[in-house]
C-alpha positions in Angstrom: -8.6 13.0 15.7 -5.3 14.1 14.2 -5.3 16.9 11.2 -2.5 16.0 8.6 -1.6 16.4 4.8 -0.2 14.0 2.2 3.8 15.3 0.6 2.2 16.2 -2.3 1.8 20.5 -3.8 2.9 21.3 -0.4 6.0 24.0 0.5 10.0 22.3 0.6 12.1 21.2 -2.1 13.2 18.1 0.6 11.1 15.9 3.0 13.1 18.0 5.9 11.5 21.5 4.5 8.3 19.5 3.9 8.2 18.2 7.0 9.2 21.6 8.9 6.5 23.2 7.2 3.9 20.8 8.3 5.2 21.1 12.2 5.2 25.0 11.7 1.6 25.2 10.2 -0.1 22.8 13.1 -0.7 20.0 11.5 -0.3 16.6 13.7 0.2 14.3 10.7 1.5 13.6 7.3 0.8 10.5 4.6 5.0 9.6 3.6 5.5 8.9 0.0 7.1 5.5 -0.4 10.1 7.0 -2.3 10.8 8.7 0.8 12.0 5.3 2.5 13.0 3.8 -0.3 14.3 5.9 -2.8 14.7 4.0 -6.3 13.5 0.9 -4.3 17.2 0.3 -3.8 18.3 -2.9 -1.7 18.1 -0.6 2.1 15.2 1.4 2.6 15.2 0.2 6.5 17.6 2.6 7.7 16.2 5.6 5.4 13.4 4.7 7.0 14.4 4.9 10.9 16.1 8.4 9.9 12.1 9.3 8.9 11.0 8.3 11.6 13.4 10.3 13.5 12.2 13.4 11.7 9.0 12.8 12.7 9.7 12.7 16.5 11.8 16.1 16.5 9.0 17.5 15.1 6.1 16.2 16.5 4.7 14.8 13.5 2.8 11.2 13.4 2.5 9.4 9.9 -1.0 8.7 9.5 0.2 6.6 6.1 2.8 5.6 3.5 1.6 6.3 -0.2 2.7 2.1 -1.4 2.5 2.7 -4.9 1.7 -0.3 -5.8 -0.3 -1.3 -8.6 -2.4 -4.4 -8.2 -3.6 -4.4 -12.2 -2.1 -7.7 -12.5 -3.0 -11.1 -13.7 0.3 -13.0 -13.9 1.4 -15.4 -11.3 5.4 -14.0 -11.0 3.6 -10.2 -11.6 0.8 -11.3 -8.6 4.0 -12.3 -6.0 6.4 -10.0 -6.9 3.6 -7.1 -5.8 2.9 -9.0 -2.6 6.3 -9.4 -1.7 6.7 -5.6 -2.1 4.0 -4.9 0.5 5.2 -7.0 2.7 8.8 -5.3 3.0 6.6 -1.8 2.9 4.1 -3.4 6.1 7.8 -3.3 7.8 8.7 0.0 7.1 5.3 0.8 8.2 5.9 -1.1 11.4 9.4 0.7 12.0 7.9 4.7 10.9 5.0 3.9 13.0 2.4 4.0 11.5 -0.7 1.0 10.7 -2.0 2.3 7.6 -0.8 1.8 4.1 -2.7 4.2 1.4 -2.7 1.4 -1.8 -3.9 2.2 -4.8 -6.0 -0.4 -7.0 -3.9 -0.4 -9.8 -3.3 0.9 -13.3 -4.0 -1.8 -16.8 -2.0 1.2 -18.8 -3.5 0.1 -22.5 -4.9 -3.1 -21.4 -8.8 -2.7 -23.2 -10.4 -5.0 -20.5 -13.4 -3.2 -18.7 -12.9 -2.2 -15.1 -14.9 -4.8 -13.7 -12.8 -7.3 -15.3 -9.8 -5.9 -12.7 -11.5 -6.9 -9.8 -10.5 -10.7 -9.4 -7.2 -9.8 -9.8 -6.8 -6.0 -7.5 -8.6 -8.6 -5.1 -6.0 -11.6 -5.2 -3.6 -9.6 -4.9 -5.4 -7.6 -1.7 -6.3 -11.1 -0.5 -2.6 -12.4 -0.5 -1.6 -9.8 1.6 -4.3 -10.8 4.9 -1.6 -13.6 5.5 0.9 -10.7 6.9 -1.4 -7.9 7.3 -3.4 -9.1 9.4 -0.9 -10.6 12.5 1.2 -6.9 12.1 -2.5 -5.3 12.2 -1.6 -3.5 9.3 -4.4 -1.9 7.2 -5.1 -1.3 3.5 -6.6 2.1 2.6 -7.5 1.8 -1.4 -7.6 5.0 -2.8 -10.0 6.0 -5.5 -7.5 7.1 -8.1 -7.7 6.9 -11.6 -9.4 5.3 -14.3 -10.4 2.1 -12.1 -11.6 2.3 -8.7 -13.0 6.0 -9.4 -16.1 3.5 -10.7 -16.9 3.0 -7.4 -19.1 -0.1 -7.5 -15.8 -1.7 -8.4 -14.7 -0.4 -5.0 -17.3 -2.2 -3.5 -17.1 -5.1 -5.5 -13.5 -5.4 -4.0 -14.4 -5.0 -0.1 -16.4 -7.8 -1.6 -14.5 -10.4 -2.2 -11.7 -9.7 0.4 -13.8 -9.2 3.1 -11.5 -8.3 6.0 -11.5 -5.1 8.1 -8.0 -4.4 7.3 -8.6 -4.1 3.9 -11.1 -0.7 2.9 -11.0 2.7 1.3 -8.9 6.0 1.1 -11.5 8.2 0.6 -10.2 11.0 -1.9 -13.4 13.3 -1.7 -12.7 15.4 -5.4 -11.6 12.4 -7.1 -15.0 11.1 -8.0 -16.0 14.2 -9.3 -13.3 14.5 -11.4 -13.6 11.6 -12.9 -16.8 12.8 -14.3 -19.6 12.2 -11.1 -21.9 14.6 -10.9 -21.7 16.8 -7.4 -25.3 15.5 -6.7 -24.4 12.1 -7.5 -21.2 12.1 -4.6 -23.9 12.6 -1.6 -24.5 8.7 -2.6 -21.4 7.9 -3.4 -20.1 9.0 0.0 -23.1 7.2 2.1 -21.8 4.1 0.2 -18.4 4.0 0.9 -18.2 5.8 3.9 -19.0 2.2 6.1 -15.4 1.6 4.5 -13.2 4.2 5.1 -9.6 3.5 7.0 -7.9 6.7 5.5 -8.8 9.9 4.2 -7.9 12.7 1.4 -9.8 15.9 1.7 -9.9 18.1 -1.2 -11.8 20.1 -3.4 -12.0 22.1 -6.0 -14.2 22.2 -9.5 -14.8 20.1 -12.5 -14.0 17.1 -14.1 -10.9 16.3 -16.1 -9.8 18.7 -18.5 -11.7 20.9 -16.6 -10.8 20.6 -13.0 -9.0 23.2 -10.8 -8.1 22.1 -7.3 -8.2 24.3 -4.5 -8.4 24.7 -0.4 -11.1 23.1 1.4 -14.4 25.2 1.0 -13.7 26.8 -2.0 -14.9 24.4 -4.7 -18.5 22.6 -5.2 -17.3 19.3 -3.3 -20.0 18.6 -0.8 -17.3 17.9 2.2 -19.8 18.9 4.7 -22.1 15.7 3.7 -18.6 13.4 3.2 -17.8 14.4 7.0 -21.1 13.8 8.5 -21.1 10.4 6.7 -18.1 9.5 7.7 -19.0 10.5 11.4 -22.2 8.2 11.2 -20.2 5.6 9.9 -17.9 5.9 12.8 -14.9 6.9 11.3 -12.3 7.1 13.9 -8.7 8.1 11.6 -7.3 11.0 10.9 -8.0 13.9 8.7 -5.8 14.3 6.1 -5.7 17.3 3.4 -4.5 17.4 -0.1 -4.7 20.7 -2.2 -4.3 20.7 -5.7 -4.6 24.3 -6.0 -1.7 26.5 -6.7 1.8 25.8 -5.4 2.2 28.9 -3.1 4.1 29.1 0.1 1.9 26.7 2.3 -1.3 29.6 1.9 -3.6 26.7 0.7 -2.8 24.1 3.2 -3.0 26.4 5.8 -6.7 26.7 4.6 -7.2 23.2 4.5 -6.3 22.9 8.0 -8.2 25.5 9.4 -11.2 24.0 7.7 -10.3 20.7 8.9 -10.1 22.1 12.8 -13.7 23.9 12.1 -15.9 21.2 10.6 -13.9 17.7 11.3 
């Protein structure tokens, strides 16, 4: 399986140096950031996005994702389309950088009060309207657990739920549920759960939950990643590792870590 790292905390001002530095360290893959192809969201992000994929090849380098950006916390009609219609123009770029995976995220109600589980109707209409051209360009959905929503991972669940497609599953972020306030016993469950789900992955560690958390390279925090990686074995998780430090911003010491740990226990 390939070894990669999302463009995030990671050496180079530009994608170019970011990208050089990934090739340089041995990594096989990297998740692209949607304002990569499509700065602004301006009106051509197809060409920008053949010039990426160009980078790639000189290098290479695979993209195991784009980051969509999305946000799916919405309950309007004209809100609901104009989201779907974005991912549809992103399931082309993904189609013309190469790649089959698109890292969503659930969404974000900003100061909406409504409970979490209220969300899920709607993160899953709007997950739902998207089979109708995911599914012929065999594009999947990788929802990460980010944030103050789908880090309650029953709602994750509740989700897979209702879509119910195979294109349509998990990023697993390893530290995110602890930093949302999980206890590091309590991710050994969380793990088994949504392991039978997983289409994408972010490995990271580090210590803590919110104000309290400090990221660092793989191995050197209180995640359990060993368990998270024999789960996701079991499960039969055939997609690439992919690494995200939140440590320090150094010149690519961290990531080299996470890659080295990645090659030893992945």
């Amino acid at each position: 399986m390939p070894y990669g790292l999302i463009h995030y905390n990671a050496p180079g001002d530009t994608l170019e140096q970011f990208l050089d530095f990934a090739a340089q360290a041995g990594f096989d893959c990297v998740e692209v950031q949607i304002g990569d192809l499509w700065p602004q969201e301006g009106p051509s992000p197809e060409e920008q996005t053949e010039q990426v994929a160009a980078m790639l090849r000189q290098r290479g380098l695979s993209a195991s994702a784009i980051s969509a950006g999305n946000n799916f916390c919405v309950d309007r009609e004209e809100e609901i389309r104009a989201q779907v219609v974005r991912m549809r123009r992103i399931c082309d770029l993904a189609k013309i950088l190469g790649t089959d995976t698109l890292r969503t995220e659930g969404g974000w109600p900003g100061d909406d009060p409504r409970p979490a589980v209220e969300w899920v109707p709607w993160i899953a209409e709007c997950l739902g309207r998207c089979l109708e051209f995911i599914e012929p360009l065999g594009i999947k959905l990788a929802v990460d657990n980010h944030g103050y929503l789908t880090n309650e991972w029953p709602i994750q669940l509740m989700v897979y739920e209702r879509v119910q497609s195979p294109l349509v599953g998990a990023n697993l972020d390893t530290m995110n549920y602890r930093w949302f306030g999980h206890s590091v016993e309590k991710l050994r469950e969380i793990y088994e759960a949504i392991a039978p789900h997983v289409l994408h992955t972010h490995l990271k560690d580090g210590t803590g939950a919110r104000q309290d958390y400090k990221g660092c390279a793989l191995g050197e925090g209180e995640i359990p990643l060993d368990w998270a990686v024999e789960c996701l074995k079991k499960a039969g998780y055939s997609g690439p590792w992919v690494a995200e430090y939140e440590g320090p911003r150094d010149e690519g010491t961290g990531y080299r870590k996470c890659l080295a740990w990645m090659k030893a226990n992945c």
